[in-house]
C-alpha positions in Angstrom: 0.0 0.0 0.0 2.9 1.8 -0.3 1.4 4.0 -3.0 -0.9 5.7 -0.4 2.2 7.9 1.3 3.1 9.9 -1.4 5.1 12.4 0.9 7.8 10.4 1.4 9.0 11.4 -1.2 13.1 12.2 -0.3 12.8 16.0 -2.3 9.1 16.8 -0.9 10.1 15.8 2.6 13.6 17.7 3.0 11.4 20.8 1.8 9.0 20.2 4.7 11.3 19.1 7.2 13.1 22.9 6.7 9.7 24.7 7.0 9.3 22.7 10.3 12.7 23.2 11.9 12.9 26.6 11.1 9.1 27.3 12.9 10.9 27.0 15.9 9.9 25.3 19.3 12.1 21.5 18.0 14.7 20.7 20.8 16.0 18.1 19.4 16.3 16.6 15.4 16.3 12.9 15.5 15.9 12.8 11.2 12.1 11.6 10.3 11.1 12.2 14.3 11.6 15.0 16.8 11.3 16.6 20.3 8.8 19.8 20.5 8.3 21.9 23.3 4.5 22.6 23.6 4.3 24.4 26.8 6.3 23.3 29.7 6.0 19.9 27.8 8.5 17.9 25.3 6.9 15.8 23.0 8.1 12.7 20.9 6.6 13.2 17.1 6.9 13.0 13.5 8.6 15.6 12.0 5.9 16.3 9.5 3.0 15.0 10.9 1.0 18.4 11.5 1.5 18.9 7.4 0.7 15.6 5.5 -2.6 14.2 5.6 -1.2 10.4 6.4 2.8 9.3 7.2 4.2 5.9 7.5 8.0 4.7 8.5 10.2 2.2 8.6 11.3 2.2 12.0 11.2 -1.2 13.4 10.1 -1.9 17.0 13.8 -1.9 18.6 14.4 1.5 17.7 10.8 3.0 18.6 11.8 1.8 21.9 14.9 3.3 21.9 13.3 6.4 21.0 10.9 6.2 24.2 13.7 5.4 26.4 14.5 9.1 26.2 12.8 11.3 28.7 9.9 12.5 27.0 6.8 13.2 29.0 4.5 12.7 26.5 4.1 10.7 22.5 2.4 12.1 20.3 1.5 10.1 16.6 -0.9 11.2 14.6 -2.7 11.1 11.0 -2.0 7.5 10.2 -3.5 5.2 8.0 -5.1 2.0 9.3 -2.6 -0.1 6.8 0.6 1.9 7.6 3.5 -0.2 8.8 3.9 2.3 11.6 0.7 1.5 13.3 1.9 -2.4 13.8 5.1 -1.1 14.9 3.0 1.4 17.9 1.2 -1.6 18.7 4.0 -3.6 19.8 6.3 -1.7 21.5 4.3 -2.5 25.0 2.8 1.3 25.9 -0.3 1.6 26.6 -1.9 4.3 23.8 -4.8 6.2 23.7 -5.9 5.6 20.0 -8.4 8.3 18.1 -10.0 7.6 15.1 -10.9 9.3 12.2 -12.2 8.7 8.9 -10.5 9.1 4.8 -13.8 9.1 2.4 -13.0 7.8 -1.4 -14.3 6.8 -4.1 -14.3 3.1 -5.1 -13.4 3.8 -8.8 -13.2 0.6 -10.3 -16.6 -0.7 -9.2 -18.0 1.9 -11.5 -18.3 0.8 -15.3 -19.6 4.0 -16.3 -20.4 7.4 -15.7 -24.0 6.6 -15.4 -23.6 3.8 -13.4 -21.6 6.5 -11.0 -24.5 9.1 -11.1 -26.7 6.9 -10.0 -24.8 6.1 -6.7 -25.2 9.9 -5.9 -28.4 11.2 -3.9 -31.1 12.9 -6.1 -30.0 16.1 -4.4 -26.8 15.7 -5.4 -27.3 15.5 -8.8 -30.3 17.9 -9.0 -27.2 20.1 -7.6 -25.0 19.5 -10.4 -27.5 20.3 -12.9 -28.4 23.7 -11.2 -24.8 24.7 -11.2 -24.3 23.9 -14.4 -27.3 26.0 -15.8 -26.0 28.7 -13.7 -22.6 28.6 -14.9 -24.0 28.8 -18.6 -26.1 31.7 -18.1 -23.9 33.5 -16.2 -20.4 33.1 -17.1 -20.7 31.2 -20.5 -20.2 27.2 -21.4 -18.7 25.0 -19.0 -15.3 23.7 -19.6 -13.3 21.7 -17.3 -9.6 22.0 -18.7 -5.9 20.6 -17.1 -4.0 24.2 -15.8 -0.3 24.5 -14.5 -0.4 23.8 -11.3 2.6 26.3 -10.3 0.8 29.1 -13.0 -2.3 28.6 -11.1 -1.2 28.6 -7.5 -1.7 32.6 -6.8 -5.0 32.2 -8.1 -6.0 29.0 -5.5 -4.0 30.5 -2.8 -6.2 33.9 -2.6 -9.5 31.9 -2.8 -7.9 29.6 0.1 -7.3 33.1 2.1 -10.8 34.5 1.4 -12.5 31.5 3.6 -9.9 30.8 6.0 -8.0 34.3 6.7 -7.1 32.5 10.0 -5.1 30.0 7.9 -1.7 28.5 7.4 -2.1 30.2 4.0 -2.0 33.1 5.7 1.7 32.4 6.5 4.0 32.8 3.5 6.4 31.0 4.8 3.7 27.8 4.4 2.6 29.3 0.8 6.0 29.0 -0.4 6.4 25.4 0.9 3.7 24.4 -0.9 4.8 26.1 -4.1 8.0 23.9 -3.5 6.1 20.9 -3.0 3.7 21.4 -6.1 6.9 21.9 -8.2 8.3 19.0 -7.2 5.1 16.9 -7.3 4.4 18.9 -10.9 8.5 17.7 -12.0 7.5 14.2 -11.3 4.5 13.9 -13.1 2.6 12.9 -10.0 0.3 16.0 -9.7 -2.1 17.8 -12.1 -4.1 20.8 -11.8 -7.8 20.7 -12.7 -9.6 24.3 -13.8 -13.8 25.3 -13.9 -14.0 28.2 -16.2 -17.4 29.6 -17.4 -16.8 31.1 -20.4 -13.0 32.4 -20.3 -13.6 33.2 -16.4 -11.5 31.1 -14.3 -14.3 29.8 -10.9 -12.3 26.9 -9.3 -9.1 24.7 -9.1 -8.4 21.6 -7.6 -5.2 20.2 -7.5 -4.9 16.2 -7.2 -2.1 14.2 -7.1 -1.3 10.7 -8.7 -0.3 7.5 -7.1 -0.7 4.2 -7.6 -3.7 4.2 -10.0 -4.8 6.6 -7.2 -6.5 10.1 -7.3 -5.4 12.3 -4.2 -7.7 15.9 -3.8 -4.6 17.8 -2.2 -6.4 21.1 -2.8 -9.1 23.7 -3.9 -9.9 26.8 -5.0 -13.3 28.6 -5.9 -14.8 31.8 -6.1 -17.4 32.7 -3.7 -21.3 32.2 -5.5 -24.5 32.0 -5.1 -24.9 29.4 -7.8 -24.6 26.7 -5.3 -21.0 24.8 -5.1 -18.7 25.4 -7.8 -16.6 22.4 -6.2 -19.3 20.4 -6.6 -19.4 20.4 -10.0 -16.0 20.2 -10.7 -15.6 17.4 -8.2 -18.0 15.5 -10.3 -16.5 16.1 -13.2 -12.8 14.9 -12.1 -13.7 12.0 -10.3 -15.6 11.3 -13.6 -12.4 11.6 -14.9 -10.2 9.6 -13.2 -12.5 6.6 -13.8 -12.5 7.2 -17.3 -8.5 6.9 -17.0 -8.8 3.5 -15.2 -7.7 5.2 -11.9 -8.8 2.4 -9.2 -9.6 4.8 -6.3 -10.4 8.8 -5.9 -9.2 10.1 -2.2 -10.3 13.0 -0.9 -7.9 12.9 2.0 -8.2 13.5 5.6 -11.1 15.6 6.7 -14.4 14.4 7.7 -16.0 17.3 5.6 -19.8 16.7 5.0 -19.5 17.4 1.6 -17.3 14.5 0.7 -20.2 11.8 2.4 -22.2 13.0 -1.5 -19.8 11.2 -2.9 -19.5 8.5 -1.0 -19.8 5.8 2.1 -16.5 4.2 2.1 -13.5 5.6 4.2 -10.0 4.4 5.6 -9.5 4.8 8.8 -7.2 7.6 10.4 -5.6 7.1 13.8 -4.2 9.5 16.5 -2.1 7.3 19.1 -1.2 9.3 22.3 0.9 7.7 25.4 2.3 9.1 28.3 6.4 8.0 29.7 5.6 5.1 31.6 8.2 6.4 34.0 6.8 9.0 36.5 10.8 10.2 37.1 10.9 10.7 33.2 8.0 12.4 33.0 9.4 14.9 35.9 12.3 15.4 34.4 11.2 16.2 31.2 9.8 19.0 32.5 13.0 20.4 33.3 
């Protein structure tokens, strides 16, 4: 299932791992994992765990342990698939976690001959949906088209429509904006990311930026132009996953999230898990404090 952890790639990481050590607050670099101070406390993590939606390592059982030996008060793991390695490796080191779960929606793409046989797994509402943005669109803007952008050309463009509903945001660090430039460079460079575009007319109204796996389909991110047409997004998420099953792509992701939105496309979901454990040792946890 390797094909699910796309940011390990060695070029995407080294960019992320930077942005991390140089927010500050890491005490100690131990390569993939490291030592935060949140608080008063240190915490054991993974580097990049607050900025990919799912991780996975190879670190056996021996050296987790070794890494718990060390006097952190409290271990922190989070966003990991239910099939990563990792979570086999958590379970058998002997501590006693406090697991959270949450859910990945996709899209079973394979089990769908047809668009039609697609559109009628959707709710009437859903589709009644589509329709209405799409006469809206047409009225308003001009004809539909869905077309394949440049994902570094269209960036700006996503980015200020990210800003406009979360102003709050890590997008409104640029620090984190030009991270993920890096990271859609690289992704772009590889092949393994594409850039999809809703225009009405010659107007541009949304992105959405999905990366390739595996004969996987990975909805990394959107943008769209506020309306009162109903959901741009919804539209254009119909027509991409459309489009990934006419390519013969076995699965569209939508990532973690458990955004309402996603459960019109679909019932099935991975699970995600959060595993939390305090230093078995109350002298370690004392002294961690220190």
């Amino acid at each position: 299932m390797r094909e699910y952890f796309v940011f390990d790639d060695p070029d995407v990481k080294r960019v992320l791992k930077a942005y991390v050590l140089k927010r500050g607050g890491v005490v100690e670099d131990l390569g993939d994992f490291i030592v935060r101070k949140v608080g008063r406390v240190k915490r054991l993590e993974y580097a990049l765990q607050d900025l990919v939606d799912w991780w996975d390592s190879d670190l056996d059982t021996d050296g987790l342990k070794a890494l718990l030996r060390r006097r952190y008060y409290r271990v922190v793991f989070k966003n990991l698939l239910e099939f990563s390695r990792f979570t086999g490796v958590l379970e058998g080191v002997g501590v006693r976690w406090a697991v959270k779960e949450g859910r990945v929606y996709y899209v079973p793409l394979s089990e769908y001959g047809s668009e039609e046989d697609f559109k009628r797994s959707l709710s009437r509402n859903t589709r009644k949906g589509i329709r209405r943005v799409r006469n809206g669109i047409e009225r308003l803007y001009g004809k539909v088209r869905i077309t394949e952008g440049d994902p570094v050309g269209m960036y700006g463009w996503t980015v200020e429509r990210i800003r406009e509903r979360h102003p709050e945001g890590p997008f409104s660090d640029p620090d984190f904006v030009g991270v993920q430039r890096e990271v859609i460079s690289i992704l772009k460079g590889k092949g393994r990311l594409k850039v999809w575009v809703l225009k009405g007319g010659d107007e541009v109204l949304a992105t959405s930026y999905v990366i390739e796996s595996g004969g996987r389909a990975f909805a990394y991110l959107l943008g769209y132009r506020r309306e009162r047409l109903g959901s741009f997004v919804r539209l254009l998420d119909y027509e991409v996953i459309n489009a990934y099953r006419d390519m013969g792509f076995l699965e569209f992701n939508f990532m973690k999230g458990e955004n309402p939105y996603k459960r019109e496309w679909t019932d099935r979901y991975h699970r995600l898990y959060r595993y939390e454990a305090l230093n078995p040792s109350l002298l370690l946890r004392i002294l961690s404090l220190l």
